[in-house]
N, C-alpha and C positions, 0 to 999 in steps of 0.2 A: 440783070438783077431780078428781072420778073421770074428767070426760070428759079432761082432761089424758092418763089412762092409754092410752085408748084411740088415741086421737089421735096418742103416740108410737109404738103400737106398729101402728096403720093407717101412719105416717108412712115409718117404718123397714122396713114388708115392702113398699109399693109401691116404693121408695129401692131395697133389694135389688136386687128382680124389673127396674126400669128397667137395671139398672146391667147386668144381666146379657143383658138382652133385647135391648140397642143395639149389643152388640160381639157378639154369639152370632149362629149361624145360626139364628132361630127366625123363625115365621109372622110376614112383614112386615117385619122388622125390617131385612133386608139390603137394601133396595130404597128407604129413605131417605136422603136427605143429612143422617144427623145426626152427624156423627164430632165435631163442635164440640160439642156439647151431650153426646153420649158421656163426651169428653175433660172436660170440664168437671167432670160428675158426678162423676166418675172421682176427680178432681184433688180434691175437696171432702169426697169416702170419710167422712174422718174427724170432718170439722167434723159433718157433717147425720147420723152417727152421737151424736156428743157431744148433739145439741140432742134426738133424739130420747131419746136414754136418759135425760136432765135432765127432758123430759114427763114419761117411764114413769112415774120416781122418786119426780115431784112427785106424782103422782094415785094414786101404788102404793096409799097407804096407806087414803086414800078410796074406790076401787075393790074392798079387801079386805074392808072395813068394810059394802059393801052387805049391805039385810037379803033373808034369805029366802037360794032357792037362788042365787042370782043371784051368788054368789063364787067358783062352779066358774069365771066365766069371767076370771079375773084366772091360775087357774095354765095355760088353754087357749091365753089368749093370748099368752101368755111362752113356751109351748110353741111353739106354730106360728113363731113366729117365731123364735125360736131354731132351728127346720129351715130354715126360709127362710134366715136368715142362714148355717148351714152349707153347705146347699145352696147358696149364690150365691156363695161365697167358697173352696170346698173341693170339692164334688162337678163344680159347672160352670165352676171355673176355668179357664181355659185352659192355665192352665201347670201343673196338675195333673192335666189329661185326656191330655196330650200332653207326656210329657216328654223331655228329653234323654236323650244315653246316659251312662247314670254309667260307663264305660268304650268308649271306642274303641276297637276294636281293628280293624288294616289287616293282613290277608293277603298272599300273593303265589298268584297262579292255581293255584300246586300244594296248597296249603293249605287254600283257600278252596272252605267249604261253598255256597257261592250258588250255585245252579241257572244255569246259563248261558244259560236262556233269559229268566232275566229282564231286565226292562228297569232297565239301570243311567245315570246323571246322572255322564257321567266330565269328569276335566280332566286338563290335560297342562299342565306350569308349568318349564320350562327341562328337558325332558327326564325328570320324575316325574308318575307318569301314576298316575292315581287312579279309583279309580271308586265310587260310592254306589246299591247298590239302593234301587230306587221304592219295594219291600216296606217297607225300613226309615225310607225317608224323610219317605213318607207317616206313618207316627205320628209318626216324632221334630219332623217339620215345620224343623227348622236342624241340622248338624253341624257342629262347629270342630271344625278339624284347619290343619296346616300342610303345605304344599303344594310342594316346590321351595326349601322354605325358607323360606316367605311364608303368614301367616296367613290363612285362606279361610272363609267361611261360606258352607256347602252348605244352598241352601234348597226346602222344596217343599210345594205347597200343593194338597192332592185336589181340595179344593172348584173348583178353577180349572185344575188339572192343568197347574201353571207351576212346572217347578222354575229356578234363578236362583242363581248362583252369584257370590257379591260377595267385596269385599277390604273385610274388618270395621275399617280403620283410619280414625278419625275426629279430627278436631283433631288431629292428629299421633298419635294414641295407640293400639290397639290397643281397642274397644269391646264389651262385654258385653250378649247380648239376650236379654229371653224372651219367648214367645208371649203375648200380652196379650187376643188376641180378633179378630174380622175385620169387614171394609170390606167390603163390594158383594163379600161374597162370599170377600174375597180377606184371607192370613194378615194379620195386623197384629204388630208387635213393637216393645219398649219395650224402651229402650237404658236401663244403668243410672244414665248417670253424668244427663243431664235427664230424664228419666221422658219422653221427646219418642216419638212414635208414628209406623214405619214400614211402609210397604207395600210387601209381600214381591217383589210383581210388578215392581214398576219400580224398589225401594230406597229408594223418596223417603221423606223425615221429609214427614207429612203433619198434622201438632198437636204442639203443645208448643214448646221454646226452639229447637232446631235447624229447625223448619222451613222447608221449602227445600232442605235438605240433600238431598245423595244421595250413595250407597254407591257405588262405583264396579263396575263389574260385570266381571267375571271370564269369557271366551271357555267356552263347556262345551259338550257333546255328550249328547244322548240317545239310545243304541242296547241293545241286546242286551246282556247281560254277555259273550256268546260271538263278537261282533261287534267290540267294543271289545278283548277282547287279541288278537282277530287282527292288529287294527290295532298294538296296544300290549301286546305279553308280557310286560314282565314290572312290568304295573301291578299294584297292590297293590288290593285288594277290600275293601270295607267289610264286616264279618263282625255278624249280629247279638248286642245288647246281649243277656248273661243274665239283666238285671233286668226286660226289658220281650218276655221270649220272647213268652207270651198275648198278646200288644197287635200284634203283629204278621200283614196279610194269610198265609192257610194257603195260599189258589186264586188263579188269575191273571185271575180276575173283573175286577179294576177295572186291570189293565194289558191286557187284551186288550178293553176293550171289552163286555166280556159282562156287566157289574155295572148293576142297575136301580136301582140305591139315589138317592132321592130327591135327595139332595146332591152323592153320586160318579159313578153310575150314568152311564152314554151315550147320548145320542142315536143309532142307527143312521140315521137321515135327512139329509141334508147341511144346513147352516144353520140347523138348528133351535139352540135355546138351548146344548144339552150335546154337541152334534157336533164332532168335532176339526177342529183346523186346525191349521195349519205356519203361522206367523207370523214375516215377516221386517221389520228398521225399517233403512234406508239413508238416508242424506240427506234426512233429515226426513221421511219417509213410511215409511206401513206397509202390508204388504199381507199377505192370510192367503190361504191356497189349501185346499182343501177338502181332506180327508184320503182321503174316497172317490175322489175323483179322484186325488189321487196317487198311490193305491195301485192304479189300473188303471193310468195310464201312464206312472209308476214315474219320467220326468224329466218335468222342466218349466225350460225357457228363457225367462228372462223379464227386465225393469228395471226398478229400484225404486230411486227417488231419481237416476236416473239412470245406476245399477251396470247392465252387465248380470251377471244374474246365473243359476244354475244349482241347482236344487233335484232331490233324488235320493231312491229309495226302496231301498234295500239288498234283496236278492233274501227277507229273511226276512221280508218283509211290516209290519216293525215299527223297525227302523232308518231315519233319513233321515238326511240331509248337504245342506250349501249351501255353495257357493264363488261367487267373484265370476267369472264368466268373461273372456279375454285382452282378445279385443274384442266390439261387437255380434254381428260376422256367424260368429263362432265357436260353432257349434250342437252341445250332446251330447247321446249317444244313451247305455244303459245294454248292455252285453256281461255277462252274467252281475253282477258286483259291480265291474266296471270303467267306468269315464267316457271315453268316448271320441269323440270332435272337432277337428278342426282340426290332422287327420293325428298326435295322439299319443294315446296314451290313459296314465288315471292311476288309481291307486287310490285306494278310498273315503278315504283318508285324505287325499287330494289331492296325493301323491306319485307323479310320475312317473319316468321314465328320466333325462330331463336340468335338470326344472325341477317345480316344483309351486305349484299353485293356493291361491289366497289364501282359507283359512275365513270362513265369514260364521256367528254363531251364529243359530241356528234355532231355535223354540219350539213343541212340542207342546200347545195348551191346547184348552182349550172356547171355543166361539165364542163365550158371553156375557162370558169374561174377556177374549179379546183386545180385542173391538167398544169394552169400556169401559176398558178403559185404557190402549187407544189409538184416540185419538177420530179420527175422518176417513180410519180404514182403508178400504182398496181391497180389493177381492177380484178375486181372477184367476177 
């Protein structure tokens, strides 16, 4: 009866450390296809809790009863496991390492403490122009706010350096998420109403009863905080949470590039795994373009899906933009912060004198996120 004891309580810390290991960024673990057996586990939490504590119980008393010193290890193992179990539930869960903001609060550029060199995740919805710094968004990883009127989930994820900006309305209704853990890298979140698992990159439900689903995604912009109200004065500014000051980047490490950190950190070399790229998806195709190269020659005219299209580097070395261009043979050049071709020139915002250019949204990430989750990209 006593190996009973043991056997629950081997059972319940390998069960933990699995549970924890398959949705976490740790050695190996991200580079699997096991999101089904993740989910799985996941979904069973409670059963293969119940059977193991039913061993412990059975063998407790047998395992107590051993002679000699040999009973220290009945309170060591109840110990250890019991940190395990904290540990896997509380110290590395994900929605308690990374949480929301228990207050939003949105500024107007005369109010608002954020350094204007940071890089902000803005949107513009009937004329309400928003903007979310990377500082804050990287720990909160989602923010609900409403937008123009319309409820938005502001999303971003360091590990892939993919922010994504979607419309949280699902089945008709307005749906609730929290950070659950991640896929190849990349955030994952679980809706409340079917515990079903999304992926942050593309919005797709990827396990659970919704899958198939996708979130529908939301046009956004990644530039400068001081870039964006040029474009748009009198947007209102994501201000940081006072519950989560400490949890917040202090230096512009991991927005400039200069952060070596094993997970967030850069590649300086082109194409390597953690190197950036400007990722565009047009009529069924994706193409990414190297970041060191756009940041020497600051435009690039290109077609993808068949658009032609136009990608730009803002004079601050850190903002970019993409529009569709009129036709093929209409080629732009960059004039300080202006786009000019085909005898007018327009500003970054894609507003010109008599007409203006059609946004394409564009994505900043790492090239091991764009390659996988979008398979059969092109590189310019």
């Amino acid at each position: 009866m006593k190996r009973l004891f043991l056997v629950g309580i081997a059972c319940l810390v390998i069960f933990e450390i699995a549970n924890v290991w398959l949705v976490m960024p740790l050695p190996g673990s991200q580079r699997l296809r096991s999101i089904d057996v993740a989910y799985a586990l996941y979904g069973a939490r409670w059963a293969v809790r119940a059977v193991c504590a039913a061993l412990i119980l059975a063998g407790l008393r047998a395992a107590w009863r051993a002679p000699g010193r040999r009973r220290w290890i009945v309170p060591a193992s109840l110990a250890v496991a019991a940190a395990v179990v904290w540990a896997a539930n509380v110290r590395m869960a994900a929605d308690h390492m990374f949480r929301r903001p228990k207050r939003l609060v949105m500024a107007p550029a005369a109010r608002s403490t954020v350094d204007p060199n940071r890089l902000v995740v803005g949107i513009e919805i009937d004329g309400d122009a928003r903007a979310y710094p990377l500082q804050y968004l990287g720990y909160h990883h989602q923010v609900r706010d409403s937008v123009g009127g319309r409820p938005v989930l502001v999303s971003y994820c360091t590990v892939c350096r993919s922010g994504r900006v979607f419309d949280p309305i699902v089945d008709g209704r307005a749906e609730t998420f929290r950070l659950v853990g991640m896929d190849h890298w990349n955030a994952m979140f679980e809706d409340h109403t079917t515990r079903s698992w999304w992926r942050q990159a593309s919005g797709a439900a990827i396990v659970g009863a919704r899958t198939g689903a996708t979130l529908r995604e939301l046009p956004s912009r990644q530039t400068t905080l001081k870039l964006w109200l040029a474009m748009h004065p009198h947007s209102l500014v994501m201000q940081p949470d006072s519950a989560s000051l400490k949890r917040y980047a202090k230096n512009f490490d991991y927005e400039s590039g200069a952060s070596r950190s094993t997970l967030t950190g850069t590649d300086t070399v082109s194409w390597r795994e953690k190197a950036w790229v400007v990722g565009l998806s047009l009529g069924g195709e994706h193409r990414a373009y190297d970041w060191n190269r756009l940041r020497r020659e600051r435009v690039v005219n290109d077609v993808v899906g068949g658009t032609p299209v136009v990608v730009a580097m803002a004079d601050d070395r850190a903002s970019f933009v993409a529009f569709t261009r009129p036709d093929p043979e209409t080629r732009f050049a960059l004039r300080g912060d202006s786009l000019v071709g085909g005898g007018r020139s327009y500003a970054l915002t894609g507003r010109g004198a008599t007409d203006a250019l059609t946004p394409v949204t564009a994505y900043q990430e790492f090239w091991h996120s764009w390659r996988t989750f979008h398979p059969g990209t092109t590189t310019y």
